[in-house]
C-alpha positions in Angstrom: 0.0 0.0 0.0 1.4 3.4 -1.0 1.8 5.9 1.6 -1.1 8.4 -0.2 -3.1 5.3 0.2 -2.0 5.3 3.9 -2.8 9.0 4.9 -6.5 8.6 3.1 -7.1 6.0 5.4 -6.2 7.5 8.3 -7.7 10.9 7.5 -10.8 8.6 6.7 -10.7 7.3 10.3 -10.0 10.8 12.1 -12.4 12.1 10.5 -14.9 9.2 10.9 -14.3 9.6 15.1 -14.4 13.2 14.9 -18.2 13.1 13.5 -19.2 9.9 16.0 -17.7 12.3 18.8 -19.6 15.6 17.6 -22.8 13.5 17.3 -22.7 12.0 20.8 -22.4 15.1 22.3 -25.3 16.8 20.3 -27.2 14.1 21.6 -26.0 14.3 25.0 -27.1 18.3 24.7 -30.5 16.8 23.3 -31.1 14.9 25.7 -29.9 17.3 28.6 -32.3 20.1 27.2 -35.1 17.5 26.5 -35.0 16.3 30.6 -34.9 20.1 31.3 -38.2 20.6 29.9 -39.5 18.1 31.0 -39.0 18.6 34.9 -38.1 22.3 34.4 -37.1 23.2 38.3 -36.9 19.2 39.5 -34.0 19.2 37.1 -32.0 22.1 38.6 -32.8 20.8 41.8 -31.2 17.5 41.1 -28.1 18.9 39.0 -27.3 21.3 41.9 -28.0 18.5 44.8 -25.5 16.0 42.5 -22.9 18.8 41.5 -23.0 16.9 37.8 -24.9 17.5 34.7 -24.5 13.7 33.6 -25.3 12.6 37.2 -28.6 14.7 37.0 -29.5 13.0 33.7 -29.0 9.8 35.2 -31.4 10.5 37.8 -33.7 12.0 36.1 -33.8 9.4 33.0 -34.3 6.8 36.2 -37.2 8.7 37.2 -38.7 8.8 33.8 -38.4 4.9 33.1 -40.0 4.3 36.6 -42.7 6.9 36.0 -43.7 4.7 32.5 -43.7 1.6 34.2 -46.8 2.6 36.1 -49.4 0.8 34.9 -52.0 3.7 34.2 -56.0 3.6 32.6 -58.7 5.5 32.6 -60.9 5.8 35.7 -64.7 5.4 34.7 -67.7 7.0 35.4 -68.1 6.5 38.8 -64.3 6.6 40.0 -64.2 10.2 38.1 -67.6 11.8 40.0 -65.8 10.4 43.5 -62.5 11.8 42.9 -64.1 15.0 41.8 -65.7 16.2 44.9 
């Protein structure tokens, strides 16, 4: 193998890690703004009490799996007018 042959493959690789590294941490950032929203002051609460942004994420990604394991369903009729009053 030649050594242009050499260099295009190694440029090929930085620059293959380069992108896979950029696009981990836009998703990281995604995913950070995306619990944010979700539990707006919760989430400051928890990245203050932890001292770390990926901590806080952790907990709060934690929280959210628990939170859809609940097995929720509509209440009916009668279950709505008691919880009403």
């Amino acid at each position: 193998m030649s050594s242009g042959m050499v260099m295009v493959l190694i440029l090929a690789a930085v620059v293959a890690i380069v992108t896979v590294m950029a696009i981990t941490a836009h998703l990281k950032r995604e995913r950070t703004r995306q619990l944010r929203e979700q539990f707006g002051p919760e989430y400051a609460r928890v990245a203050e009490s932890l001292g770390d942004r990926h901590a806080a994420d952790t907990c709060m990604k934690t929280r959210e799996e628990r939170a859809e394991s609940f097995p929720l369903h509509a209440l009916g009729d009668e279950q709505r007018h008691f919880t009403a009053h």
